[in-house]
C-alpha positions as semicolon CSV with decimal commas, in nm:
position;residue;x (nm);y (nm);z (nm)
1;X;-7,438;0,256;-4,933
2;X;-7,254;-0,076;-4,969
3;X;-7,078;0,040;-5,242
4;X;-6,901;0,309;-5,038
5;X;-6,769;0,071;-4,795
6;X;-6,679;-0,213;-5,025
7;X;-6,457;0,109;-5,268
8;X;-6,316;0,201;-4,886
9;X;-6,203;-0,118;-4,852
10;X;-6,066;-0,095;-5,143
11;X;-5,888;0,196;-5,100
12;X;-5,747;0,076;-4,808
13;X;-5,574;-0,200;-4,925
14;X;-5,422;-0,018;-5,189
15;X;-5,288;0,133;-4,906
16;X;-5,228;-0,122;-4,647
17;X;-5,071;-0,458;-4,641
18;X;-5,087;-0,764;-4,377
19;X;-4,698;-0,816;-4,251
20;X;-4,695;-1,206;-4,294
21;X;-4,519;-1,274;-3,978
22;X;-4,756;-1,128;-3,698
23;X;-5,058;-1,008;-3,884
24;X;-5,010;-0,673;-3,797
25;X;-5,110;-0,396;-4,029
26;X;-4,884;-0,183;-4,221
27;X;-4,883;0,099;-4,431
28;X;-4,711;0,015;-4,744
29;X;-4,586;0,367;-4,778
30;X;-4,364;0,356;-4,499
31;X;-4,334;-0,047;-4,420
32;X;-3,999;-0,220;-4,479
33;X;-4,030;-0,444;-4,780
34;X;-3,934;-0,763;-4,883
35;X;-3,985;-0,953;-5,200
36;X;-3,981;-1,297;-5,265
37;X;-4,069;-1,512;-5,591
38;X;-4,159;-1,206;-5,768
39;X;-4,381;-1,050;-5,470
40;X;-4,333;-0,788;-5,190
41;X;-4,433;-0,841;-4,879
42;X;-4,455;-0,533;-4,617
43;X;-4,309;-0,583;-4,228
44;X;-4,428;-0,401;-3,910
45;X;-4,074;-0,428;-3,810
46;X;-3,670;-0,544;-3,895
47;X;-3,751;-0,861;-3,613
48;X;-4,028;-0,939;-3,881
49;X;-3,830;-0,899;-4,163
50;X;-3,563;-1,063;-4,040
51;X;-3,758;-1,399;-3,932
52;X;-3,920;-1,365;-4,270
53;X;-3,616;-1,395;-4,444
54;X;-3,420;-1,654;-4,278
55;X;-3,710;-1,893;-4,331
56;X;-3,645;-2,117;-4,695
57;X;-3,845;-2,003;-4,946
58;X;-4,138;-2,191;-5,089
């Protein structure tokens, strides 16, 4: 039974992705994207997006 949940979970955040700036989250399907040193990171929304990218990087 643990197995199922633990693959769900998986599944899930296949799916899914935490948007960096307020936790929220978002579906990676339909998120607005950003990427950064070679990684994307997923946004809830252009405010987050926006914050995200005017801070320096690193």
């Amino acid at each position: 039974m643990w197995n199922f949940f633990r693959r769900k979970r998986q599944q899930d955040s296949d799916k899914t992705a935490v948007d960096p700036i307020c936790g929220m989250t978002v579906e990676k399907a339909t998120a607005l994207k950003s990427e950064r040193d070679g990684q994307t990171y997923y946004f809830c929304s252009q405010t987050c997006l926006h914050t995200f990218e005017s801070q320096p990087a690193g």
